[in-house]
C-alpha positions as CSV (number, residue, x, y, z in Angstrom):
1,X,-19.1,-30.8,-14.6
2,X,-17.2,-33.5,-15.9
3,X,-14.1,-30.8,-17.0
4,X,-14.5,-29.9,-13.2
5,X,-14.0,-33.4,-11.9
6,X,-10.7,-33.7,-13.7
7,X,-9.7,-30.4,-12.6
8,X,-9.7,-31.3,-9.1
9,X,-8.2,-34.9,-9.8
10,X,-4.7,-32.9,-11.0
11,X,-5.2,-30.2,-8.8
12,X,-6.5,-30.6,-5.3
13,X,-9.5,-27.9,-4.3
14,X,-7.2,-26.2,-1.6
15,X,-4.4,-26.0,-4.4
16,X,-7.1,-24.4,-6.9
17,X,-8.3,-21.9,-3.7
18,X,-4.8,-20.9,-2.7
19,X,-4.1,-20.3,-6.7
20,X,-7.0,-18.2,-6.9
21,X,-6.4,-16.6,-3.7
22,X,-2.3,-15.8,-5.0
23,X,-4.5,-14.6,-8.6
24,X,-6.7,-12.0,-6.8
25,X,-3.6,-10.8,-4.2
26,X,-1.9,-10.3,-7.3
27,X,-4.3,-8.4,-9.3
28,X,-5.1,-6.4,-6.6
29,X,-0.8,-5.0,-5.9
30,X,-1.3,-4.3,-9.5
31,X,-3.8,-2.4,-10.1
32,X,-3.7,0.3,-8.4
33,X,-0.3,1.8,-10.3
34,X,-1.8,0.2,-13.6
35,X,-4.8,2.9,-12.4
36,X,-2.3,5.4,-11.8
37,X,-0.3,5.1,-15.1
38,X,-3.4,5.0,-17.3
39,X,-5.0,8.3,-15.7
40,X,-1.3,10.2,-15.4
41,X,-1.1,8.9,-19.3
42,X,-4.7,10.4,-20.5
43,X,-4.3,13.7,-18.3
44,X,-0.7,14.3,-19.7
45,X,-2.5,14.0,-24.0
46,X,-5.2,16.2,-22.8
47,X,-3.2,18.8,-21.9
48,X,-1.3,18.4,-24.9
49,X,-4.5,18.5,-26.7
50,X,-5.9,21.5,-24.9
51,X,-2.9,23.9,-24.9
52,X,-2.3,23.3,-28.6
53,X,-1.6,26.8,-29.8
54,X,-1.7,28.4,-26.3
55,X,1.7,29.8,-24.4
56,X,2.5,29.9,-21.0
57,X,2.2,33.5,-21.6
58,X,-1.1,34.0,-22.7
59,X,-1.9,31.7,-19.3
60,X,0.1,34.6,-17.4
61,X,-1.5,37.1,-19.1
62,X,-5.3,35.7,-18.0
63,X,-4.1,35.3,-14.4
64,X,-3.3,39.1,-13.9
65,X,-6.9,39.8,-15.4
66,X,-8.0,38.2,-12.2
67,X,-9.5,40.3,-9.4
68,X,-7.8,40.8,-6.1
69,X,-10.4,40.3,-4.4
70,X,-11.0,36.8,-5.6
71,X,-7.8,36.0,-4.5
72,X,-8.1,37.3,-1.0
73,X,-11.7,35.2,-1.0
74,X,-10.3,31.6,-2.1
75,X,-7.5,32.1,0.7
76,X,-9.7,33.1,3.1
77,X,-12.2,30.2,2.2
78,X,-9.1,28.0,2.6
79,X,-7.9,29.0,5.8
80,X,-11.6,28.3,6.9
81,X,-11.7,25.0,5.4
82,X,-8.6,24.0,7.4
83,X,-9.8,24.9,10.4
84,X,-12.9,22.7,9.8
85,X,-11.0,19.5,8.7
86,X,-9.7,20.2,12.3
87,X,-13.0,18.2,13.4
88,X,-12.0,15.3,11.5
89,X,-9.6,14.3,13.9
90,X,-11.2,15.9,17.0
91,X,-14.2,13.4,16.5
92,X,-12.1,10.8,15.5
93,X,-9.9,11.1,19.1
94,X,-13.3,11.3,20.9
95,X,-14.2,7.5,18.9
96,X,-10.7,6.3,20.2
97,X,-11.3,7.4,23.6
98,X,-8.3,10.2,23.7
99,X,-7.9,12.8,25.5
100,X,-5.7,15.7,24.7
101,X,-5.6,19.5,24.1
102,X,-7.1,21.1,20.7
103,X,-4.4,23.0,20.0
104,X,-2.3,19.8,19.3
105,X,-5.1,18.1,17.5
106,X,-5.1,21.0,15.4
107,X,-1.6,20.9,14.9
108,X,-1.8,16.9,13.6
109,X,-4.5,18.0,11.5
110,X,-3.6,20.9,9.6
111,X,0.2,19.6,9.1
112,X,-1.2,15.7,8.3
113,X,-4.0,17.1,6.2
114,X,-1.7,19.7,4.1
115,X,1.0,17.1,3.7
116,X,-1.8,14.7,2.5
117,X,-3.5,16.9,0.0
118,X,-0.6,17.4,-1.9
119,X,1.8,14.4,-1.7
120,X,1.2,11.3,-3.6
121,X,0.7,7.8,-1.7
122,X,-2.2,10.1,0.4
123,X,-3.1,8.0,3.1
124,X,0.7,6.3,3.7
125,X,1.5,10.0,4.3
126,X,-0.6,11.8,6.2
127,X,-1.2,8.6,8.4
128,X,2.5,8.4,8.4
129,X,3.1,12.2,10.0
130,X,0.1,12.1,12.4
131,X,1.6,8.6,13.9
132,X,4.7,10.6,14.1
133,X,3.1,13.6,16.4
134,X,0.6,11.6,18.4
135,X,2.6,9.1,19.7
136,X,4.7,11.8,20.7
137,X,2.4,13.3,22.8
138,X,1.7,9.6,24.2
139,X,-1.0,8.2,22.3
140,X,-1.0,4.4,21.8
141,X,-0.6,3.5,17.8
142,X,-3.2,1.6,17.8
143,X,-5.5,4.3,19.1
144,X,-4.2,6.2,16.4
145,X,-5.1,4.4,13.7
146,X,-8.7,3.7,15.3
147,X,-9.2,7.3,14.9
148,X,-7.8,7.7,11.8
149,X,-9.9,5.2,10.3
150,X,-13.3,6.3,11.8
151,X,-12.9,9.1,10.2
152,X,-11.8,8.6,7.3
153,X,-14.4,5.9,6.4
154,X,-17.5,7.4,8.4
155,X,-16.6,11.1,7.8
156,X,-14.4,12.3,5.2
157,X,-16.0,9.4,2.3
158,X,-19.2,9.9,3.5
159,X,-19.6,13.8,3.0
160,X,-17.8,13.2,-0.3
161,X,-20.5,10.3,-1.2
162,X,-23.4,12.2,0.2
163,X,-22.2,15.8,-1.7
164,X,-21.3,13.4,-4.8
165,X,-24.7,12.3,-5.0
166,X,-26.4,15.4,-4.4
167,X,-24.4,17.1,-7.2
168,X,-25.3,14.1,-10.0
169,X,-28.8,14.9,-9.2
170,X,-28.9,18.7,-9.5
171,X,-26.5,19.2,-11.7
172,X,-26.6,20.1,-15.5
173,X,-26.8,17.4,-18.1
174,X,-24.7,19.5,-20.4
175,X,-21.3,18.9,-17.7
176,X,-22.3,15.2,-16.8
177,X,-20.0,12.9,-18.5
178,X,-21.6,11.5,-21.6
179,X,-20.3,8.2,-20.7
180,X,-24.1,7.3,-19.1
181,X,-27.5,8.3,-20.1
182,X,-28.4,11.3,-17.6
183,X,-30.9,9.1,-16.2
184,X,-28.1,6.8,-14.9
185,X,-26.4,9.5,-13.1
186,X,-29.5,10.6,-11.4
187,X,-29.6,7.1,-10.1
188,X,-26.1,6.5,-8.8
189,X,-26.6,10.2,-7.1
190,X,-29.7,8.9,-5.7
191,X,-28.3,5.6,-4.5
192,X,-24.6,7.8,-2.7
193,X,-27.2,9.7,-0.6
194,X,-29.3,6.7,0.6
195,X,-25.8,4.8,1.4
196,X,-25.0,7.9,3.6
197,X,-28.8,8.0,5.0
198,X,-28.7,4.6,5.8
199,X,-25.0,4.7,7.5
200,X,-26.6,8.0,10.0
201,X,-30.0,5.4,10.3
202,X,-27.6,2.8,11.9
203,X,-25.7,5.2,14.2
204,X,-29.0,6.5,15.6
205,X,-30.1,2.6,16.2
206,X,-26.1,2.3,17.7
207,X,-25.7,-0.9,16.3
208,X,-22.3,-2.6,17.8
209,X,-20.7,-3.4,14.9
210,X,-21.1,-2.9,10.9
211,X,-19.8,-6.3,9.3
212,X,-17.3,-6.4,5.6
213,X,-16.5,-9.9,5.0
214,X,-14.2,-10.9,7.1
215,X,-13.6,-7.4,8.9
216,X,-15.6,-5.5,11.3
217,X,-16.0,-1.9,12.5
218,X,-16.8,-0.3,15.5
219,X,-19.9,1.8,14.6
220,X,-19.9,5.3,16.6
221,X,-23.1,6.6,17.8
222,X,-24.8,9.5,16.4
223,X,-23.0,12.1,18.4
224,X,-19.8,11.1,16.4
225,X,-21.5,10.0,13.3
226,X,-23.1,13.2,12.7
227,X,-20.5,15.5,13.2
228,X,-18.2,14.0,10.9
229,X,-20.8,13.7,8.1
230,X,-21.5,17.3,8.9
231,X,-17.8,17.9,9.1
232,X,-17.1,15.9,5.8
233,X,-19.8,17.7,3.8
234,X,-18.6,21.3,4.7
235,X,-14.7,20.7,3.7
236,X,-15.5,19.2,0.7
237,X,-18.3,22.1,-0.2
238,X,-15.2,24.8,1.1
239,X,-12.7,23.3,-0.8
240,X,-15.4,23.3,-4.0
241,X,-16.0,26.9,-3.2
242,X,-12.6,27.8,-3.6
243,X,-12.2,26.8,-7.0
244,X,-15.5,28.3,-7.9
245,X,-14.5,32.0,-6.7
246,X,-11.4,31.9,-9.2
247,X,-13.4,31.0,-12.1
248,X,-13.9,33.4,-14.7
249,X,-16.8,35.2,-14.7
250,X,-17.5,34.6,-18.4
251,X,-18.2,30.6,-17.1
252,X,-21.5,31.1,-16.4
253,X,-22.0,28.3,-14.3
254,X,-23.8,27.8,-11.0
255,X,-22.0,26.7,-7.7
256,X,-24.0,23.4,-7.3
257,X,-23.3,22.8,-11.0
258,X,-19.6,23.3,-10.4
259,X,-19.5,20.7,-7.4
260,X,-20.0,17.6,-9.6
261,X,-17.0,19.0,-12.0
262,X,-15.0,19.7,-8.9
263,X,-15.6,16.3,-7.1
264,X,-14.9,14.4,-10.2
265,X,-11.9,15.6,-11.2
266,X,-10.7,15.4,-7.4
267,X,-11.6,11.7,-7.2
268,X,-9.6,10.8,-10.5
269,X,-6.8,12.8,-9.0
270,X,-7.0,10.7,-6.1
271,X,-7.3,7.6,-8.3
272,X,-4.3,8.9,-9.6
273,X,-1.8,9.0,-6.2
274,X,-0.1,11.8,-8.2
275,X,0.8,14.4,-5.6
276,X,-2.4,16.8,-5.1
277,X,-3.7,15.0,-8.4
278,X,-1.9,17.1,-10.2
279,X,-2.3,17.3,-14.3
280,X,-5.0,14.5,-13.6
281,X,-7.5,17.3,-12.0
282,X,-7.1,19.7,-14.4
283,X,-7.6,17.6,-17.4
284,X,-11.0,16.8,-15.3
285,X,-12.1,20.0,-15.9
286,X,-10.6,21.1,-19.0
287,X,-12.6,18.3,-20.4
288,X,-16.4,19.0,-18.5
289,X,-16.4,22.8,-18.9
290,X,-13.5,24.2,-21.1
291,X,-16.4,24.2,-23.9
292,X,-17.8,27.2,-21.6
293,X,-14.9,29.5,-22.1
294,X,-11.4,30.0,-23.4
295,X,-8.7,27.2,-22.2
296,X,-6.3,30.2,-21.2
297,X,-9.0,31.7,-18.7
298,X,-10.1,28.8,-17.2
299,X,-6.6,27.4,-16.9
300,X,-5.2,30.4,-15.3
301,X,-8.2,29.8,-12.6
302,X,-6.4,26.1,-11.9
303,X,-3.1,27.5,-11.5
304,X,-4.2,29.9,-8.9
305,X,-6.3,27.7,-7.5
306,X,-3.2,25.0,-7.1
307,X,-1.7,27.8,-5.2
308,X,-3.8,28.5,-3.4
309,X,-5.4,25.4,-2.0
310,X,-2.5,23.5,-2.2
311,X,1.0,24.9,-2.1
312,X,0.9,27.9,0.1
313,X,-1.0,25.1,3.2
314,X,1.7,23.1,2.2
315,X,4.3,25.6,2.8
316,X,2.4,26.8,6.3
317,X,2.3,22.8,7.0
318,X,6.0,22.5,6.4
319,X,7.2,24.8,8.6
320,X,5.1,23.8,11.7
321,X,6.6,20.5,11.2
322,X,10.2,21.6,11.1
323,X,9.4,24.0,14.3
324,X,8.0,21.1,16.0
325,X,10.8,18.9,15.3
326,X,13.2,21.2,16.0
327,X,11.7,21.7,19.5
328,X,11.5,17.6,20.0
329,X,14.9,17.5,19.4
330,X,15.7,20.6,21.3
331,X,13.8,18.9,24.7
332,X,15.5,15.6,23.8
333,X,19.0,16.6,24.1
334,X,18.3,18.9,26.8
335,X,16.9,15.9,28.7
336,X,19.9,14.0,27.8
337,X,22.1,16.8,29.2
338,X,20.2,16.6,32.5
339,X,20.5,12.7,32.5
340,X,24.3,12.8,32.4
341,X,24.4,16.0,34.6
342,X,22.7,13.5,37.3
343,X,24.5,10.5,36.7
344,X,28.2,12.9,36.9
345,X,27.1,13.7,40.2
346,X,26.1,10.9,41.6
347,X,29.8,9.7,41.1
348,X,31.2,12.4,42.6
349,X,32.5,13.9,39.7
């Protein structure tokens, strides 16, 4: 008490707030590439680690032992789970009150959603290229980023905390991190699910607003909360079930035992801001179930399963982005053109 008292006689309260105010700001711009470095760091030994005594070639050689017909599944699977994440920002224009045509929203999605799987800085640049195409088409920025945060928050993290939670409770305790007792997982899984359940309570009971601090959201009613939880929990289940069908077979593991590997090692990857996660997700799994079969098998499944998932929607994103700017730029100058054409004549030239 008494240290306290002459604390505040050399340094005035508001001074010692606003210095613990510039403290937290600070620690906070820091530690999110301090996060970054340290995963990137670990992933990068692992691999070391892992592939000790393995060649690229013995990777190669695994990957051509790999059916077809898995291959034709996973980019089938794919193709269906961009075509749900499609609903993300449906639902989310419906919350913001916007009207426009599917086939553009589905447009914004698949481009923003490719683009964000795989680049680093996720939500700067997906947010960044869906700005870019709604305001285009005459959306107001601000409604843009209302939808964009509805459903982020109160779809895409709430299917992965629901799924998350439902996949520490029924999975094995022999792919759990031994970090916790097994008991303690069970509990955080349990406690993921109620947060969801209570979140779907509070849309049904339409409450105005939900309250964090200083900041405030909009809740939607049920009609929009549900759908994006439904939404939420089938992309991330689809994008699980990708990875699953490229396993090897020798694996021996059951799908709803492979969800808690799979969501794990995408969250650190996301933790990460590496682009897709990469080297940060595969060390994930390397580490949970590369005790279940050889490190060339299962590593040939992540290759494939990188390109799969992630570069070949990137490369289908890509181009719809250069066609579409290509044909902005296109209707651009030819409005131009017909702009000058009109002002010529109107001087008599």
């Amino acid at each position: 008490m008494l240290g306290q008292v002459h604390a505040e006689i050399f340094f005035p309260r508001e001074q010692m707030d606003h210095s613990k105010a510039a403290f937290a700001g600070i620690l906070k711009f820091i530690a999110a590439p301090v996060i970054a470095i340290v995963l990137l760091i670990w992933a990068i030994w692992v691999l070391v680690a892992k592939f000790k005594g393995f060649s690229a070639a013995d990777i190669f050689h695994q990957m051509s032992l790999v059916h077809f017909s898995q291959i034709i599944t996973a980019i089938g699977i794919t193709t269906l789970n961009y075509a749900v994440m499609t609903g993300y920002d449906y639902f989310g224009m419906r919350y913001a009150a916007v009207r426009l045509p599917f086939r553009k929203i589905a447009l914004a999605a698949i481009v923003g959603d490719a683009l964000n799987t795989n680049l680093g800085l996720n939500i700067l640049v997906g947010s960044t290229i869906k700005l870019r195409l709604y305001s285009s088409w005459g959306v107001r920025v601000l409604s843009i980023i209302k939808a964009i945060g509805m459903y982020t928050i109160g779809g895409y993290w709430n299917g992965f905390l629901f799924l998350t939670g439902l996949a520490l409770i029924w999975a094995s305790p022999r792919i759990l991190p031994s970090l916790l007792p097994l008991t303690a997982w069970r509990y955080i899984g349990a406690a993921f699910m109620l947060i969801i359940v209570l979140w779907l309570i509070n849309a049904v009971i339409n409450k105005k607003s939900l309250k964090f601090g200083k900041h405030s959201l909009n809740m939607p009613g049920i009609s929009i909360a549900f759908p994006l939880f439904v939404i939420s929990c089938c992309d991330w289940a689809l994008a699980a079930s990708v990875f699953y069908t490229l396993l090897p077979r020798e694996l021996g593991i059951d799908w709803h035992h492979l969800l808690a590997v799979f969501l794990l090692a995408h969250f650190l990857g996301m933790l990460s801001q590496a682009p897709g996660g990469i080297a940060v997700f595969e060390s994930t799994v390397l580490i949970l179930v590369g005790n279940l079969t050889s490190v060339p098998s299962l590593s040939a499944s992540l290759v494939l399963f990188r390109v799969i998932f992630y570069f070949l929607p990137l490369v289908v994103a890509t181009s719809l982005f250069l066609v579409f700017e290509i044909m902005m730029t296109r209707r651009i100058l030819k409005n131009k053109m017909q702009m000058t054409k009109r002002d010529l004549s109107g001087t008599g030239y």
